[in-house]
N, C-alpha and C positions, 0 to 999 in steps of 0.2 A: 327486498331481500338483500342481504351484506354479503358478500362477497367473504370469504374466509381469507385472511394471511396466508403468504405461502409461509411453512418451516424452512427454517435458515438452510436446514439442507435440503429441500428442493429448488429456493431460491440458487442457492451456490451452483446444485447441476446445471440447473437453466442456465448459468451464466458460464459455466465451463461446458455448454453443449454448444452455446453461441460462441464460443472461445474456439473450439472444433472447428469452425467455417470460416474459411479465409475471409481475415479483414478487407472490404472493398478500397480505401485508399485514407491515408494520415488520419483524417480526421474521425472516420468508423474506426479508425483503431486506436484512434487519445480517448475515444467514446469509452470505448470497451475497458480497455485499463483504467478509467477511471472509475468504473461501477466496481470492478475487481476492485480497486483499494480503498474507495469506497466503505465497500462489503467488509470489506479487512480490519479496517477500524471499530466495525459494527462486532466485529467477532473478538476483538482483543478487551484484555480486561490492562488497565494498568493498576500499578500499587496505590495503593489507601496514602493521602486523603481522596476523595474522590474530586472526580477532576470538575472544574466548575466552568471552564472554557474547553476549549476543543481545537488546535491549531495544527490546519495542514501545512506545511511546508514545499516549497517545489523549488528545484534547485536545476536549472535546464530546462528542455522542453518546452517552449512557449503554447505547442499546442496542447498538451497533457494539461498544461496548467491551466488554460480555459475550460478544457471539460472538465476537470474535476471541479472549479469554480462554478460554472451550470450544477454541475449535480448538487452540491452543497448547496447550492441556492435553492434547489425546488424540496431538496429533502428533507431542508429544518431540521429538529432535533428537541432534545428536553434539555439540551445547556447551550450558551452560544456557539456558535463554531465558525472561524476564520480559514481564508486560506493566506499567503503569504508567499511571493517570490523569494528565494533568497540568492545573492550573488557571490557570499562569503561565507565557512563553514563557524564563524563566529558567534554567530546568531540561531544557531539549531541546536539548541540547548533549549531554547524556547521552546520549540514542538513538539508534537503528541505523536505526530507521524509526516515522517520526512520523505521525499520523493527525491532520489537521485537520479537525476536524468544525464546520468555523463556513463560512459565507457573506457577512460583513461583513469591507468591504475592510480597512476600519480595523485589524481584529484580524489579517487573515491578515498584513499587514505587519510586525502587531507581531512577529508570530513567524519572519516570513523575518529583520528587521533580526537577534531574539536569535541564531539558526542563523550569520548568517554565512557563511560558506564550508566549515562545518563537514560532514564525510561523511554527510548523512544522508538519509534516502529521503523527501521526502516528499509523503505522498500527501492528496490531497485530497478533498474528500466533494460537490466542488460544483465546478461551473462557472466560479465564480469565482474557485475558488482555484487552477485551473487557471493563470486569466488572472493571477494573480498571485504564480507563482512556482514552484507545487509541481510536482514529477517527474513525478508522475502522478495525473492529477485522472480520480475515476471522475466517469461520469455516466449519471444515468435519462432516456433515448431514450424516444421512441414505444414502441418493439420491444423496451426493456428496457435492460441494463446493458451500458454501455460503459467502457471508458479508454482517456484521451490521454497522450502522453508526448513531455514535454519533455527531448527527450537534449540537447539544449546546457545543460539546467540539471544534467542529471547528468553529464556530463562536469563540469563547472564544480565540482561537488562531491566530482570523484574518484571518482567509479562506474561500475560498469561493467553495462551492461544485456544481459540475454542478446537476442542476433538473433531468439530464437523469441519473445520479448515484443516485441521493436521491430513483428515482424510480423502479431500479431493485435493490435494498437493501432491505435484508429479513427482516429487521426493522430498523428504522429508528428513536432515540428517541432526 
């Protein structure tokens, strides 16, 4: 007997009911935010042509950046899909979806001016990078793991956000 798929939106609760319970320590919590963006990807459409690669970016974070590399690795895909440290916001014009692992204004700037208007998803690891700029800025709550999404920045960048993400997003401006 087969097992049914979960629908994206009970997948997404699952993963914001686990989100709800405090992370155990770093690396339960690089786990969890990487399924979250992960998921994020899986829920975003980018603009025509369609994409024939798939490139995550992580910019910080050493530990964020090996979990979402495990996940990538065991989840495959129907197109290739890389991950990619980056040390410079020069290079993130290349990606599909960029992980901002800083908190200092200064630097998230530096990386919205390289981006531009360019399609790309990004997510951010802090509350502040929320407030300055990124798509979707996860954040650790009392109660655990949330994210926000900014759809006038991803319209603005040509994306298209799935309704079942707009809807489990603690806000949405």
């Amino acid at each position: 007997m087969k097992r049914a798929r979960l629908p994206l939106l009970a997948w997404l609760s699952a993963a914001l009911a686990l989100a709800c319970a405090p992370a155990r320590a770093g690396q339960d919590e690089a786990e969890l935010k990487a399924a979250f963006i992960h998921r994020f990807a899986q829920l975003t459409q980018w603009p025509p042509p369609p994409l024939r690669e798939f490139t995550y970016c992580v910019a910080g974070d050493a530990a964020l950046q090996e979990a979402l590399r495990a996940m990538v690795q065991r989840a495959g895909g129907a197109i290739p899909t890389r991950l990619q440290a980056l040390g410079e916001p020069q290079r993130a014009a290349q990606c599909q979806l960029l992980v901002l692992g800083t908190s200092e204004r200064g630097q998230l700037r530096r990386w919205q001016e390289a981006l531009g208007d360019d399609p790309v998803l990004v997510v951010g690891d802090s509350a502040e990078s929320f407030r300055n700029g990124a798509v979707i800025g996860l954040v650790i709550e009392p109660n655990g793991l949330a994210f926000r999404i900014n759809h006038t920045e991803a319209r603005r960048r040509g994306l298209a956000l799935s309704y079942q993400m707009l809807k489990l997003a603690r806000e949405v401006k």
